[in-house]
TIBA-179476 format. One record per atom (N, C-alpha, C): x, y, z. Coordinates in steps of 0.1 Angstrom, whole numbers, always signed. Layout:
BEGIN
REC_X_Y_Z $
...
% end
This chain:
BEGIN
REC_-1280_-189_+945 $
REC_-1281_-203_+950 $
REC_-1270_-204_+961 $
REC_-1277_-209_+973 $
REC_-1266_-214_+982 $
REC_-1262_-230_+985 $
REC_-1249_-230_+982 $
REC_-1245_-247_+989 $
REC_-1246_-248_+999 $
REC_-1251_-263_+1001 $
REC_-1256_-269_+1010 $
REC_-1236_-278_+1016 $
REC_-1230_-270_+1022 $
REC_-1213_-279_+1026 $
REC_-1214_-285_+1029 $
REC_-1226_-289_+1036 $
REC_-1223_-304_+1043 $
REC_-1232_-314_+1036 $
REC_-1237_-309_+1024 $
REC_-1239_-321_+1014 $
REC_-1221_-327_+1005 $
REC_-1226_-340_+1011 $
REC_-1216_-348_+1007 $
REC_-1211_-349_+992 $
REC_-1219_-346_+980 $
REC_-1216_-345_+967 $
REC_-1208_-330_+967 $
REC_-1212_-320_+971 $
REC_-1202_-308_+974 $
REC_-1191_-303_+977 $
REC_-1192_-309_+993 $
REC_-1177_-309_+1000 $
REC_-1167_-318_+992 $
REC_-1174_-331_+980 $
REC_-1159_-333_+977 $
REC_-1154_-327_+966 $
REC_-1162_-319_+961 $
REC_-1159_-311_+948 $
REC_-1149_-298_+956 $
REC_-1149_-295_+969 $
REC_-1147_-277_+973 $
REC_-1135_-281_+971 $
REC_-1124_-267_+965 $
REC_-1115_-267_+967 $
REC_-1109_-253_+958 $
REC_-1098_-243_+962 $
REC_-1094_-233_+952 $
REC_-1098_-236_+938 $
REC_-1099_-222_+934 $
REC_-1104_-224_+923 $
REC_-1098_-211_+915 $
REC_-1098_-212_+902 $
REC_-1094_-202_+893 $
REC_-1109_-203_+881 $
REC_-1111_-189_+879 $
REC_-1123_-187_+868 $
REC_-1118_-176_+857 $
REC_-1120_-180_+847 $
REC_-1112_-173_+839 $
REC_-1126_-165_+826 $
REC_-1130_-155_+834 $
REC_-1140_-147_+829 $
REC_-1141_-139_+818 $
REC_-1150_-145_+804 $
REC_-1152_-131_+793 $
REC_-1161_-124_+792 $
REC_-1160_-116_+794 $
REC_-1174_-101_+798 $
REC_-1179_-100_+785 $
REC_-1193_-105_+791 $
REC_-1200_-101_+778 $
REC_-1201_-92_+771 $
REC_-1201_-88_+760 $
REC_-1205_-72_+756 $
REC_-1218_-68_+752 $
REC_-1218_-60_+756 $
REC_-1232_-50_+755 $
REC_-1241_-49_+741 $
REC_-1233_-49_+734 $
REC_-1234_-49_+720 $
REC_-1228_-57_+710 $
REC_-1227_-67_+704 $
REC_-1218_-77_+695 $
REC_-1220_-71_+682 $
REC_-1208_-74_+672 $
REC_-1208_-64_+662 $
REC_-1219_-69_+650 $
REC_-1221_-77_+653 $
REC_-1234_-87_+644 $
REC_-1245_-77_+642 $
REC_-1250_-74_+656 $
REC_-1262_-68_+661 $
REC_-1261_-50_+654 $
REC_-1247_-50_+662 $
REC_-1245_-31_+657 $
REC_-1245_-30_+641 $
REC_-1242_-41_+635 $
REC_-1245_-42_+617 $
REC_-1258_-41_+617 $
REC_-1268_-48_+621 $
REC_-1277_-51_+618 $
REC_-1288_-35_+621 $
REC_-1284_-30_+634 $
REC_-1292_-21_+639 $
REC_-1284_-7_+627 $
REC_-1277_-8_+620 $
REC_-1272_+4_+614 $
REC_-1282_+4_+602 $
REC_-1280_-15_+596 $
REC_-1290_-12_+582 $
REC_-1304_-9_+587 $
REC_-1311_-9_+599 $
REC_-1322_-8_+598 $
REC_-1327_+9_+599 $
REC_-1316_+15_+605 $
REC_-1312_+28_+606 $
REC_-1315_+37_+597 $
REC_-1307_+29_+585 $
REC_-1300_+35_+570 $
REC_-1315_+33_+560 $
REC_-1324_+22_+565 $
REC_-1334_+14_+556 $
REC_-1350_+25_+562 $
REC_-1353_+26_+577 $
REC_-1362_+36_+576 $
REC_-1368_+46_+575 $
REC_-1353_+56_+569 $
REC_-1358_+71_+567 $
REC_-1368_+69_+554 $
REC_-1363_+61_+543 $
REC_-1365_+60_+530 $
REC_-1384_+46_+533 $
REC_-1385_+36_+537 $
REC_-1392_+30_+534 $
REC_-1400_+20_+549 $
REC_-1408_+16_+549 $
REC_-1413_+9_+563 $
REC_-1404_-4_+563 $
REC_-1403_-7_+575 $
REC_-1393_-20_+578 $
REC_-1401_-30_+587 $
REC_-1401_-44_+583 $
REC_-1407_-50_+593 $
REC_-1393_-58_+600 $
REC_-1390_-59_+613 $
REC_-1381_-67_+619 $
REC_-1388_-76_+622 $
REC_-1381_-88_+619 $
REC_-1391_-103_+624 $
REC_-1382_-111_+637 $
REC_-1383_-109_+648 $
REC_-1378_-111_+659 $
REC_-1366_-97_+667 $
REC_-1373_-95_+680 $
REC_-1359_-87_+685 $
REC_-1347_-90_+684 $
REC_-1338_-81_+677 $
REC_-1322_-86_+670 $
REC_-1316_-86_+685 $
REC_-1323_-80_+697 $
REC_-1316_-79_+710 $
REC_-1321_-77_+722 $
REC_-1318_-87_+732 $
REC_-1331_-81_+745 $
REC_-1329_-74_+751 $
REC_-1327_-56_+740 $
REC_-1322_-48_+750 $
REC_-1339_-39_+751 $
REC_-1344_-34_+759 $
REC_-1354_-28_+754 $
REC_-1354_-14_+753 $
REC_-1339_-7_+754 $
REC_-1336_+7_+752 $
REC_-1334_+8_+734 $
REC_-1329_-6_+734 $
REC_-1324_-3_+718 $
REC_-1335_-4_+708 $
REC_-1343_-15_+712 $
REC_-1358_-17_+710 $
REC_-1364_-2_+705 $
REC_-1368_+3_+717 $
REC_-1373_+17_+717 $
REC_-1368_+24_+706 $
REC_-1355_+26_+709 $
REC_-1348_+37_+698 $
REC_-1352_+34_+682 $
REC_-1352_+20_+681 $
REC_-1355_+14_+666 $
REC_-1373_+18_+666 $
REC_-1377_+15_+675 $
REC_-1392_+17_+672 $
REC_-1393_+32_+671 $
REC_-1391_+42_+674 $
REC_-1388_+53_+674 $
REC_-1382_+59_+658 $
REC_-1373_+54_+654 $
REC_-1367_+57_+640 $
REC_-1380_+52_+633 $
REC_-1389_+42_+633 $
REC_-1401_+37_+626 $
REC_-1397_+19_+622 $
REC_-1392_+14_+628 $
REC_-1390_+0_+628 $
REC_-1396_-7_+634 $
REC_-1408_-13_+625 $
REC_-1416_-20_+634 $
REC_-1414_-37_+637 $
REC_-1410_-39_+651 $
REC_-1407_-52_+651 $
REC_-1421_-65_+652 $
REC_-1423_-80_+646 $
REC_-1428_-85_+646 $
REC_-1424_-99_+653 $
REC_-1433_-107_+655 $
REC_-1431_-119_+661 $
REC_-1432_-128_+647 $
REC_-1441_-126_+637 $
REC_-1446_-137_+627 $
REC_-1448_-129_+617 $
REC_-1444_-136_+603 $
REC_-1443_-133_+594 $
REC_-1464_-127_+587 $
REC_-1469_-134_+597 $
REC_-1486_-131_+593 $
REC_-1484_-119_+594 $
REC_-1478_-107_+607 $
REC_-1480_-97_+606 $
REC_-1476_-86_+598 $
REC_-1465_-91_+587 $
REC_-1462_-85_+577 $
REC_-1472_-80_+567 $
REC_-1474_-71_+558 $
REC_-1484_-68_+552 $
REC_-1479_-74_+537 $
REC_-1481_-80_+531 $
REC_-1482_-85_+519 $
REC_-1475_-74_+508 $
REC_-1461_-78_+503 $
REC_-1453_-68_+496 $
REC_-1443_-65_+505 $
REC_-1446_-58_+516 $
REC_-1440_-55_+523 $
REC_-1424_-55_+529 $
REC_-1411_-46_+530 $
REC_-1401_-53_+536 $
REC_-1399_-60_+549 $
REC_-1391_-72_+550 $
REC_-1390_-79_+561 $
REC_-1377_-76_+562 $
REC_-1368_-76_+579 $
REC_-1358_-78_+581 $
REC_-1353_-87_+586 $
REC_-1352_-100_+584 $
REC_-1349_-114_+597 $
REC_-1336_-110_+600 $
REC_-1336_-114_+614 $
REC_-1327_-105_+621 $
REC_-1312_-120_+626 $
REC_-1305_-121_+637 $
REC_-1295_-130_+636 $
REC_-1301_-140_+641 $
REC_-1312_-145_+643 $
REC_-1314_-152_+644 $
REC_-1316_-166_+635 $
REC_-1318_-162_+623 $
REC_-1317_-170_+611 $
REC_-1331_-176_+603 $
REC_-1328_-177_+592 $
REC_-1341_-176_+582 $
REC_-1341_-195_+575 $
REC_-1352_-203_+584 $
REC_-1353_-215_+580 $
REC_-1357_-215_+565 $
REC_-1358_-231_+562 $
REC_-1368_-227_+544 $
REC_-1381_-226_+544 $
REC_-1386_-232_+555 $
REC_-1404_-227_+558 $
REC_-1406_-216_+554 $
REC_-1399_-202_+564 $
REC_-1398_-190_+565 $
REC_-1397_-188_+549 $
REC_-1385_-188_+543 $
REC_-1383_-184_+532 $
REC_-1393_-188_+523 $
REC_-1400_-197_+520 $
REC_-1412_-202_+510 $
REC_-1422_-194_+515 $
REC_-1426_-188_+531 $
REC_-1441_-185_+535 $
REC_-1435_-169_+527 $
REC_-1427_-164_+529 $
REC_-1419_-150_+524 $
REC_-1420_-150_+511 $
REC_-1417_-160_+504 $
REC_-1421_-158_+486 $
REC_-1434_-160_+482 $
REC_-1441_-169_+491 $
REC_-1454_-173_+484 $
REC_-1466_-157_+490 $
REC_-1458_-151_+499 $
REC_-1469_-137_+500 $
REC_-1464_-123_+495 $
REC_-1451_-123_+488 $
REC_-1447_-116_+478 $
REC_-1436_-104_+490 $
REC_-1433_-108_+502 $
REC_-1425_-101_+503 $
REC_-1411_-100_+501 $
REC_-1404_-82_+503 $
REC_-1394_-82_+501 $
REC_-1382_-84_+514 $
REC_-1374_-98_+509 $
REC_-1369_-99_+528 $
REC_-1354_-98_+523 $
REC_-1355_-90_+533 $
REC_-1339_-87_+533 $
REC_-1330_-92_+546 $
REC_-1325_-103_+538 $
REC_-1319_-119_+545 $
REC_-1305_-108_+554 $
REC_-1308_-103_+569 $
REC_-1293_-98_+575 $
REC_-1290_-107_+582 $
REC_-1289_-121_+583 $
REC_-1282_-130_+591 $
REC_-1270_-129_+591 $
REC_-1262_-128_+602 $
REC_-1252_-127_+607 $
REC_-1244_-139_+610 $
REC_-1235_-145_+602 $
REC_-1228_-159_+610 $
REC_-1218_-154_+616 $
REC_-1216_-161_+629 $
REC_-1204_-158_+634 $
REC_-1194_-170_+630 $
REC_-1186_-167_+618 $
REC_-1184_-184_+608 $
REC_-1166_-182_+618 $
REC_-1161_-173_+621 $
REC_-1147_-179_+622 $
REC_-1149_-176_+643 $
REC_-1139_-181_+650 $
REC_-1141_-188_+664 $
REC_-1137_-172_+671 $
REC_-1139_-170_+683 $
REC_-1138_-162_+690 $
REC_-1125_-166_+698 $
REC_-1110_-160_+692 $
REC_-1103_-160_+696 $
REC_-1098_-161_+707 $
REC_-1104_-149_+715 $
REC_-1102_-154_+732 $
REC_-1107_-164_+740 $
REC_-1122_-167_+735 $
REC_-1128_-181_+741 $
REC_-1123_-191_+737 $
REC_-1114_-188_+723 $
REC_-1108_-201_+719 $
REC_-1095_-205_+732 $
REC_-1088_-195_+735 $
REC_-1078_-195_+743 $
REC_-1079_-198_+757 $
REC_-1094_-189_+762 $
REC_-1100_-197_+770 $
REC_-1099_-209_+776 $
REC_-1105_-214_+768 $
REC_-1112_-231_+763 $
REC_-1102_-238_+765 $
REC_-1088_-236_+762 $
REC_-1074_-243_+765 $
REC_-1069_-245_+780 $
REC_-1070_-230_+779 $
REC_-1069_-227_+791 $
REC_-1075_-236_+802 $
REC_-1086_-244_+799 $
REC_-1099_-244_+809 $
REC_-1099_-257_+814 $
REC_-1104_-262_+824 $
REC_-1108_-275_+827 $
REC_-1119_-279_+829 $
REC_-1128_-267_+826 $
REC_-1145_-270_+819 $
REC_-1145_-255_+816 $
REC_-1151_-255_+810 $
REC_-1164_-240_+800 $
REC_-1176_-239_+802 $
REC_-1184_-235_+810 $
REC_-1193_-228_+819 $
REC_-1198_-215_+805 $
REC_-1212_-217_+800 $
REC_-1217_-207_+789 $
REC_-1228_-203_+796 $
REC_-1231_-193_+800 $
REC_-1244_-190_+807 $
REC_-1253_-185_+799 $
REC_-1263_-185_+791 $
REC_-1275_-179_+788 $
REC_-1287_-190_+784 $
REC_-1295_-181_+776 $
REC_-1311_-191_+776 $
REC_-1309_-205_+763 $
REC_-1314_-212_+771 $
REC_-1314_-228_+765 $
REC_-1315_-233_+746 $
REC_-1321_-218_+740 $
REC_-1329_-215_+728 $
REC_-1315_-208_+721 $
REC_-1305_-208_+731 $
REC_-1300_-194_+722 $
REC_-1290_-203_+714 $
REC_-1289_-198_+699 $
REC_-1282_-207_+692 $
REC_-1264_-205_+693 $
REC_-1260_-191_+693 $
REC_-1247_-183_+696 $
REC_-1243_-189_+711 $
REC_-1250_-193_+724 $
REC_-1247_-200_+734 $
REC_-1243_-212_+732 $
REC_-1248_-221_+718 $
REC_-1247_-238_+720 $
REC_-1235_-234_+711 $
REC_-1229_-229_+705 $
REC_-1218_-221_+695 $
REC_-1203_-224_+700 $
REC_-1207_-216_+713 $
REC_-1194_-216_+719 $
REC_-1195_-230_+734 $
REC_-1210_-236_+732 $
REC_-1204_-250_+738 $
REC_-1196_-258_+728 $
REC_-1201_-255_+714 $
REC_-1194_-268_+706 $
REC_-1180_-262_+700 $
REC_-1175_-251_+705 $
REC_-1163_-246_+703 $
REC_-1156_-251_+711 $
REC_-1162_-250_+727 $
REC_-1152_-256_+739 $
REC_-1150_-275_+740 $
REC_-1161_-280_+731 $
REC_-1159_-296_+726 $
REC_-1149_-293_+716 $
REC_-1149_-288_+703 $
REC_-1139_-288_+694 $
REC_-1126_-288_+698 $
REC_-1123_-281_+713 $
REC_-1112_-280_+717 $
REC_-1105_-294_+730 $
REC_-1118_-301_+730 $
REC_-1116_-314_+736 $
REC_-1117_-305_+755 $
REC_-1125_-298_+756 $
REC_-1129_-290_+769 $
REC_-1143_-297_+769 $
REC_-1148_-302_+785 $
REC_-1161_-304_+787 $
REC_-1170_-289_+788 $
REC_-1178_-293_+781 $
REC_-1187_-273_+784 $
REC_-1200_-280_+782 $
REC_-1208_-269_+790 $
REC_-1222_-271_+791 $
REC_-1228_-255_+792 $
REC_-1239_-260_+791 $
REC_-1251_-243_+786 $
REC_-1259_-244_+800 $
REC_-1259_-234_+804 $
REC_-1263_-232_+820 $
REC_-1274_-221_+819 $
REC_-1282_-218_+826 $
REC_-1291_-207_+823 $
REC_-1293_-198_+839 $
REC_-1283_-210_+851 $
REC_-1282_-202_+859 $
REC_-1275_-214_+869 $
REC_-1269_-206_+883 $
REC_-1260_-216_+891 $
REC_-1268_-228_+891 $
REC_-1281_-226_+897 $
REC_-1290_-237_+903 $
REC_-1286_-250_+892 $
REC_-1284_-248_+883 $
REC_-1278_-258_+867 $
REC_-1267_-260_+866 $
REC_-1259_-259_+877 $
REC_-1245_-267_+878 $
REC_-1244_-282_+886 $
REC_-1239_-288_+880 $
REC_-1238_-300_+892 $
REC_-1228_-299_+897 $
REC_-1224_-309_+907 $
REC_-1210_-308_+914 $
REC_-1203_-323_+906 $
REC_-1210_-330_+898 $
REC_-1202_-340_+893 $
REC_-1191_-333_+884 $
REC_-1195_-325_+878 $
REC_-1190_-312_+868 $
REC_-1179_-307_+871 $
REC_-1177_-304_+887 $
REC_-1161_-298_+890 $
REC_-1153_-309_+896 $
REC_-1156_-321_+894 $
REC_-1143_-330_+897 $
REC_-1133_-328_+893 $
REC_-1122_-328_+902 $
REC_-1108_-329_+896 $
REC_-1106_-314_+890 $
REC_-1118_-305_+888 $
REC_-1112_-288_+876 $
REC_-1107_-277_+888 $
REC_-1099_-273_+884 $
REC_-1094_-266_+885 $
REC_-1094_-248_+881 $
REC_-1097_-248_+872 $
REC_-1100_-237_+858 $
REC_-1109_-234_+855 $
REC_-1117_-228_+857 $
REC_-1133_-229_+847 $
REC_-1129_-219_+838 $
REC_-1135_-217_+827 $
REC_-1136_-206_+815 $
REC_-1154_-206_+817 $
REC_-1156_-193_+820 $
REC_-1171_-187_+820 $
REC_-1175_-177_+811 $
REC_-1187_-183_+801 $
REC_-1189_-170_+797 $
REC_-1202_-165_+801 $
REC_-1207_-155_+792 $
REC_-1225_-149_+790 $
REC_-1224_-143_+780 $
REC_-1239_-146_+774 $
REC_-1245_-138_+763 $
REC_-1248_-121_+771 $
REC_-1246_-115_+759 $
REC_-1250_-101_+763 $
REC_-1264_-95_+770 $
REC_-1276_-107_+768 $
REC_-1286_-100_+775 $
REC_-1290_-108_+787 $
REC_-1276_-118_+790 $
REC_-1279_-122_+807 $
REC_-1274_-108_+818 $
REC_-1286_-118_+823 $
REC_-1288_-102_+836 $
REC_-1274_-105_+849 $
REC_-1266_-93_+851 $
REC_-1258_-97_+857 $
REC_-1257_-104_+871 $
REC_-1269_-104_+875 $
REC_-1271_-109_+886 $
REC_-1269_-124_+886 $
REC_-1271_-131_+872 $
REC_-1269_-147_+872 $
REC_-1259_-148_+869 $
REC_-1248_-139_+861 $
REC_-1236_-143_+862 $
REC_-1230_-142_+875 $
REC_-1233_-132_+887 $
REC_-1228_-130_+901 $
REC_-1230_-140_+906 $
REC_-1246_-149_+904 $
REC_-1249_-159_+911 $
REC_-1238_-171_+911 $
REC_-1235_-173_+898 $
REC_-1229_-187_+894 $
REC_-1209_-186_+898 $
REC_-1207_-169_+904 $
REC_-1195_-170_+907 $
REC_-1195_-171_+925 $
REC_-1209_-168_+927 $
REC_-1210_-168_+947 $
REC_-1211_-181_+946 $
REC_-1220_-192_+939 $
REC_-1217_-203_+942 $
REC_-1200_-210_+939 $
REC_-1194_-207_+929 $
REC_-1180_-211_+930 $
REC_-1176_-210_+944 $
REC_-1178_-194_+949 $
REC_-1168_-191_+959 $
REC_-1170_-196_+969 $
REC_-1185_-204_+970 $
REC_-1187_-211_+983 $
REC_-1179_-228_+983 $
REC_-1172_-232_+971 $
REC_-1165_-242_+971 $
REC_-1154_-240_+979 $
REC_-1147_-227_+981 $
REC_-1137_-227_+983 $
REC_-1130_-212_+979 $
REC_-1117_-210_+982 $
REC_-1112_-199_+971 $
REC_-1111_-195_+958 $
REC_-1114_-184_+959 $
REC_-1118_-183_+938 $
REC_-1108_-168_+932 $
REC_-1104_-174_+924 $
REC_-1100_-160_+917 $
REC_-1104_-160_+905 $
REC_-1109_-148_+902 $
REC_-1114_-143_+891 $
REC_-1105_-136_+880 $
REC_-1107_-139_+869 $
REC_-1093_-134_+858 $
REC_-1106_-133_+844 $
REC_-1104_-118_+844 $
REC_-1113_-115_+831 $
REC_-1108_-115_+820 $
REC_-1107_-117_+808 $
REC_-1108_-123_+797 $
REC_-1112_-114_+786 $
REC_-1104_-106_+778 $
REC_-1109_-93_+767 $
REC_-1116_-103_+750 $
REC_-1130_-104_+755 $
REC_-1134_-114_+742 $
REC_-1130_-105_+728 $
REC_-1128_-115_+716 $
REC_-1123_-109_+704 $
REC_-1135_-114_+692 $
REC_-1144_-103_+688 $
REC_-1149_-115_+677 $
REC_-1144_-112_+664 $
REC_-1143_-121_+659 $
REC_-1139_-124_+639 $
REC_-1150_-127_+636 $
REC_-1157_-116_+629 $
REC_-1167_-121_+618 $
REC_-1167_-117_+602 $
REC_-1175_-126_+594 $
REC_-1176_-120_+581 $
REC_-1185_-117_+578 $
REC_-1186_-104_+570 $
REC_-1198_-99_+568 $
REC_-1201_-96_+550 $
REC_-1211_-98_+546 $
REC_-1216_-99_+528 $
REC_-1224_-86_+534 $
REC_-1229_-81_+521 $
REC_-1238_-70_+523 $
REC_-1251_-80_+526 $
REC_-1259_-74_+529 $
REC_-1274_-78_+533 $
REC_-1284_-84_+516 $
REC_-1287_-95_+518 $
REC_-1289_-103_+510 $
REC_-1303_-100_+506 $
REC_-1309_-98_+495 $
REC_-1327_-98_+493 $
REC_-1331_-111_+485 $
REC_-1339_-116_+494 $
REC_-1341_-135_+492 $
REC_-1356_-131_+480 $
% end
């Protein structure tokens, strides 16, 4: 996206700027738990995955490959059958359509229950928190309501074109993140538009996560 400078909502936002960047990772440890049980679970027995645990489609492959068949809906489960719901999370609908067709689901939800120390630090740091990924993603609205807990304004962006300029009044600091399967080109995008405010420096940010993990639960 390019600014328009001599739009007058713009020019009075431009001004140096500091971005204080956490690189997303490739892999979050949620996901590498999750891709191990399924690893460990298909030499011995068929697996059904009920949503991609990752929009990676290398990793995809490799699982489909081991014999992990991923699904969209629980219809395409075969009656008995194992299920794996993946981090995305297992409503009670799901859970009742899963007992009333006799399958065996093996609950691997992932919470990410304690805060992401760096973004926490971030977030202090910040004078807004900028989260970039898709609108659905529940781990994106996570770390908006982490950067409110910290009394930081933050908003979920899916790309520059979704920034306002009412947004950088008065900031100074942004704290930027991304989910692992934004394409880097929209994270580039949302830092060319900074830079067209004015001067930017860029300061990357070594994300930390704290999670807790139970063994894999059969509902």
């Amino acid at each position: 996206m390019t600014v328009d400078v001599d739009d007058l909502a713009w020019r009075a936002v431009s001004r140096p700027r500091t971005v204080l960047l956490t690189a997303p990772r490739s892999c979050p440890a949620g996901v590498q738990r999750a891709i191990s049980i399924i690893t460990d679970l298909v030499p011995r027995k068929k697996v059904y995955v009920r949503k991609q645990i990752l929009n990676n489609e290398n990793v995809i492959a490799d699982l489909e490959t081991r014999g992990a068949i991923f699904v969209d809906g629980l219809d395409e489960v075969p009656e008995g059958a194992t299920v794996m719901f993946s981090a995305h999370g297992l409503s009670p609908s799901m859970r009742a359509e899963a007992a009333a067709r006799r399958l065996d689901v093996l609950d691997a939800t992932f919470p990410l229950v304690t805060e992401s120390h760096a973004l926490a630090a971030m977030a202090v740091e910040s004078d807004l928190v900028l989260v970039l990924g898709p609108m659905n993603s529940a781990n994106s609205m996570r770390l908006v309501e982490l950067a409110h807990r910290h009394r930081r304004p933050a908003h979920l962006i899916e790309n520059a074109a979704a920034i306002r300029p009412a947004w950088l009044t008065g900031v100074r600091t942004i704290g930027l993140t991304a989910g692992p399967s934004v394409p880097a080109r929209q994270l580039d995008g949302v830092l060319a538009l900074l830079a067209e405010l004015g001067p930017l420096t860029v300061s990357e940010v070594e994300p930390v996560e704290t999670l807790h993990f139970g063994q894999p639960v059969r509902r």
